[in-house]
C-alpha positions as CSV (number, residue, x, y, z in Angstrom):
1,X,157.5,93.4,62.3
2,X,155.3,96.8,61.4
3,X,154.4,96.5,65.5
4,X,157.7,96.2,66.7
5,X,159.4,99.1,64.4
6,X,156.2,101.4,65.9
7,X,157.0,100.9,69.4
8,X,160.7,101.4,69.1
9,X,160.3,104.4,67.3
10,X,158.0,105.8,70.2
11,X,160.5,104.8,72.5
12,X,163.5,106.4,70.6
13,X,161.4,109.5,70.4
14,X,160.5,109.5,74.0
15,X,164.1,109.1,74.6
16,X,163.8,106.3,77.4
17,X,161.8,103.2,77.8
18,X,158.2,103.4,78.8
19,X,158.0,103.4,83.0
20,X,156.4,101.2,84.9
21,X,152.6,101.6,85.3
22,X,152.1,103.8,82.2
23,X,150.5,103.0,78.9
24,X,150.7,103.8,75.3
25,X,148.3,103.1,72.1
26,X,149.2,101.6,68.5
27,X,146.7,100.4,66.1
28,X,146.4,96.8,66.2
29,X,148.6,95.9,63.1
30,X,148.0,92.2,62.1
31,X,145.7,91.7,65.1
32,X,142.3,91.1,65.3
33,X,142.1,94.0,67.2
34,X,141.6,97.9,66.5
35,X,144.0,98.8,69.0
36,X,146.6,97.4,71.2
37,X,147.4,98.9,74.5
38,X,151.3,98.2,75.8
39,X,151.9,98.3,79.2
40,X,154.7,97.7,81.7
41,X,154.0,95.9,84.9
42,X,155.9,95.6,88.2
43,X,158.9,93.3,88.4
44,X,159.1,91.9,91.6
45,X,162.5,91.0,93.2
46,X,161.2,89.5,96.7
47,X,157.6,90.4,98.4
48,X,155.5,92.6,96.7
49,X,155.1,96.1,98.4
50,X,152.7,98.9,98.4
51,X,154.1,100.9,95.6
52,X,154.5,97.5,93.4
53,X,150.8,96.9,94.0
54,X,149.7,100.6,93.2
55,X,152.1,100.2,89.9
56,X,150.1,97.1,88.9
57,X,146.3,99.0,89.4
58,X,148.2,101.9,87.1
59,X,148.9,99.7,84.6
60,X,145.3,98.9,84.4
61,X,144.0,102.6,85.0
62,X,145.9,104.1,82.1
63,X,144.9,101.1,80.0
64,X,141.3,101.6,80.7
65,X,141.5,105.5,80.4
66,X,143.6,105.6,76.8
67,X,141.4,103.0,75.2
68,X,138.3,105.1,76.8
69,X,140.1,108.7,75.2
70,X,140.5,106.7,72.1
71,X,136.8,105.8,71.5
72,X,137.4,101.9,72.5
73,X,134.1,100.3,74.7
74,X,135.8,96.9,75.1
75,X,139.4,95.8,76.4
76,X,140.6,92.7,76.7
77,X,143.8,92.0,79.5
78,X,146.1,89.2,79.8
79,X,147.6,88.9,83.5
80,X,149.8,91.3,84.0
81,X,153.3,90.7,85.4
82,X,152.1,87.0,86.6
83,X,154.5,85.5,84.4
84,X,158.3,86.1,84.4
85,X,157.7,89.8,86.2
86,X,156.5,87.3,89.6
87,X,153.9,88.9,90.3
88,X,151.7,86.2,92.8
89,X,148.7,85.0,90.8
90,X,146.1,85.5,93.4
91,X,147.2,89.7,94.2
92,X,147.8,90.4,90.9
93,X,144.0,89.0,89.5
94,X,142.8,90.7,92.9
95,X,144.2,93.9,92.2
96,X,142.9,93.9,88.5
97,X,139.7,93.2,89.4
98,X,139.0,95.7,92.2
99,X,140.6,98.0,89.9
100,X,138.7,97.6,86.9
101,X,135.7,97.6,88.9
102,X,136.5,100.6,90.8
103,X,137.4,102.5,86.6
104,X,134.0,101.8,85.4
105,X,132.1,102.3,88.3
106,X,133.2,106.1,87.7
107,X,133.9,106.3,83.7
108,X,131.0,104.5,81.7
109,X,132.6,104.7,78.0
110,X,133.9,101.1,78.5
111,X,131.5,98.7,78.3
112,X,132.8,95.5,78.4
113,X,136.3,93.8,79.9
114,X,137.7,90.6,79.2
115,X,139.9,88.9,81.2
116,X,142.2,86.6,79.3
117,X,144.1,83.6,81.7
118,X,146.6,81.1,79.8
119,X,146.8,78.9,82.7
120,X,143.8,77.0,85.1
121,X,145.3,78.1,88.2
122,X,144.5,81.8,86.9
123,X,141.3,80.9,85.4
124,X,139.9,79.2,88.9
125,X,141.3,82.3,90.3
126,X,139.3,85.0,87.7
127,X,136.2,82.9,88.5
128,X,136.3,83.0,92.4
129,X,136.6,87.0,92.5
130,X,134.1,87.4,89.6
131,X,132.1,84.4,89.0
């Protein structure tokens, strides 16, 4: 409950809900984690474009860099928009990891990123592109 009352007071503060591709931080509340980074992926209405795919690697980017700014070395990720935002499986997981190898290949403060898949399809996916 603590989690939801933070993010809609950031909201109210900002005054509009959080656009798509950016990121904000709140401590992880109840969660075994320090932090927890909210994002809000692309939702896609027919074929995925250009500008849908460049939302989805910004959604990981300012993930990577406000957890980085904020002293993190680890991030986990669940597949963003794959589920009800339909987002195709196989772009989205390729876009996320080109992206997140492309991040620390040029900013070394996070060390380690986990890629966490709910379903097999995903998981057989994660596996081809990264071993």
């Amino acid at each position: 409950m603590e989690l939801r009352l933070k993010m809609y007071e950031i909201m109210k503060k900002q005054g509009h809900e959080e656009e798509t591709g950016k990121t904000k931080i709140t401590s992880g509340y109840n969660l075994p984690a320090t932090y927890i980074l909210h994002t809000v992926g692309p939702i896609i209405q027919w074929e995925v474009t250009g500008k849908e795919e460049e939302l989805l690697a910004s959604c990981y980017r300012e993930c990577l860099k406000l957890a980085a700014d904020t002293g993190a070395e680890s991030v986990a990720f669940c597949c963003l928009s794959t589920g009800v935002f339909r987002f195709p499986q196989q772009r989205a997981a390729e876009i996320a990891t080109e992206t997140v190898k492309n991040y620390i290949n040029e900013d070394s403060r996070i060390k380690k990123v986990i890629f966490n898949v709910f379903k097999d399809d995903d998981l057989r996916i994660y596996h081809a592109l990264i071993g």
